[in-house]
N, C-alpha and C positions, 0 to 999 in steps of 0.2 A: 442566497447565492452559495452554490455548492465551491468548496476550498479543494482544487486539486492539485497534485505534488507528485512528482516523479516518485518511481518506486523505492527509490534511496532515498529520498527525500521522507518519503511516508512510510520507510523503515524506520528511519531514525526518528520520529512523530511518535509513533505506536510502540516501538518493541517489537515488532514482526521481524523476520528473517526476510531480505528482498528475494530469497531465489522461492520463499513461501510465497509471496508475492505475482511472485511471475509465474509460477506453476497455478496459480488461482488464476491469472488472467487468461492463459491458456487452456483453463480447464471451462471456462465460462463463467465461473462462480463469483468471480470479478469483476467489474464492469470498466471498459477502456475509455476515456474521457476525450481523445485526438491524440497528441503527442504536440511535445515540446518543439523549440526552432531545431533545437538538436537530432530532434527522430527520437526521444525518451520517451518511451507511453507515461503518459497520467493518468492516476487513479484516483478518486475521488476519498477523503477522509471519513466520511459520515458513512462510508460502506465499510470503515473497518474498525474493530474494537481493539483497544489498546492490551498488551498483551499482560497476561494474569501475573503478579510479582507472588512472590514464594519467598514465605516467613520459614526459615530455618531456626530453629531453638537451640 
C-alpha cells in the first residue's frame, strides 16, 4: 500500500522544500495521488528520496 501525505506533510517526512514539491507536481515529474477532504494534493512517499544531510568539518 502506497503512504500518501500532503505536501507539507511530505516536506516534513523527507527534508524537501514544499514549494520543491509543488513545482515537481506541476512540472509532471511528481505524481498527484487525489487530494485531501481539504482540497491539499497528495503525493505519494515511495516517489521521493529523503534529502542528502551535509557533514560540515
Amino acid at each position: 500500500m502506497t503512504t500518501t501525505r500532503t505536501v507539507y506533510a511530505a516536506a516534513a517526512a523527507t527534508g524537501i522544500k514544499p514549494g520543491t514539491l509543488r513545482v515537481r507536481l506541476h512540472r509532471g515529474t511528481l505524481t498527484r495521488h487525489g487530494h485531501d477532504h481539504q482540497g491539499r494534493a497528495l503525493v505519494g512517499l515511495h516517489e521521493l528520496q529523503p534529502a542528502p544531510t551535509v557533514n560540515v568539518a
